[in-house]
C-alpha positions in Angstrom: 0.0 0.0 0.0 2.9 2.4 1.0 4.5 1.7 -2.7 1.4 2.5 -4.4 0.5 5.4 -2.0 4.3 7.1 -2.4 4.3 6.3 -6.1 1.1 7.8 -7.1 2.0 10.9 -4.7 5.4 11.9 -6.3 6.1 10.1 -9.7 4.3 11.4 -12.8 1.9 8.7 -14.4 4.1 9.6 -17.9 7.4 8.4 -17.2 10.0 11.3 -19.2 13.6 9.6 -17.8 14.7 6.2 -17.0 15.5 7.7 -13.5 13.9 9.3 -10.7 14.2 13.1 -10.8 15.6 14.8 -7.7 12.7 16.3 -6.9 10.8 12.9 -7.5 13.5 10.7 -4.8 13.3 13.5 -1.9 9.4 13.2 -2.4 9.7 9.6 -2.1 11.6 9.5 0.9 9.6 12.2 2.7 6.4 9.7 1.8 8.1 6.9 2.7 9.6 8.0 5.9 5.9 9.8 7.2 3.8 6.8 6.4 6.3 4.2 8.3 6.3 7.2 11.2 2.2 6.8 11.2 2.4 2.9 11.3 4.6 2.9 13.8 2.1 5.6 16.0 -1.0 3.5 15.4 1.0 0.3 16.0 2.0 1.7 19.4 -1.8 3.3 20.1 -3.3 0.0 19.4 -1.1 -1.8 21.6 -2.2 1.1 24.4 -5.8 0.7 23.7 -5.4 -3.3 23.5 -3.9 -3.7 27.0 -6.6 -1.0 28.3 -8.8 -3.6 27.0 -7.5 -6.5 28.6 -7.3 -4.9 31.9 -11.0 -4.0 31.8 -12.6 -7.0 31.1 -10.3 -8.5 33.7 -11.8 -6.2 35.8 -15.2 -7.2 35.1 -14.2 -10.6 35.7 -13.0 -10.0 39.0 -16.6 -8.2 39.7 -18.7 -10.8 38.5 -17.1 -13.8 40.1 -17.2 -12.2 43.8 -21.1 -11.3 43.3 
């Protein structure tokens, strides 16, 4: 997803060179680097929210069984 996301955002459909313009490689890079910095936050903020999870219904657990 992070190829097709990068290379629709910063290489022309029409290809002009066999290489990758400057302008076209720093684009890539700042794409690249931004979209593994967001997986990398939602990674971590799922994790958070997961173990929240687990200590809730560990919670409820412990309510239920003592009433």
């Amino acid at each position: 997803r992070m190829t097709q996301a990068c290379h629709r955002k910063c290489v022309p459909p029409h290809y002009k060179d066999a290489e990758l313009s400057k302008g076209e490689s720093v684009c890539l890079d700042r794409c690249v680097a931004k979209y593994l910095e967001v997986h990398e936050r939602m990674g971590k903020k799922l994790t958070e929210l997961s173990l929240q999870d687990e200590e809730l219904l560990k919670r409820m657990q412990q309510g239920s069984g003592t009433a």
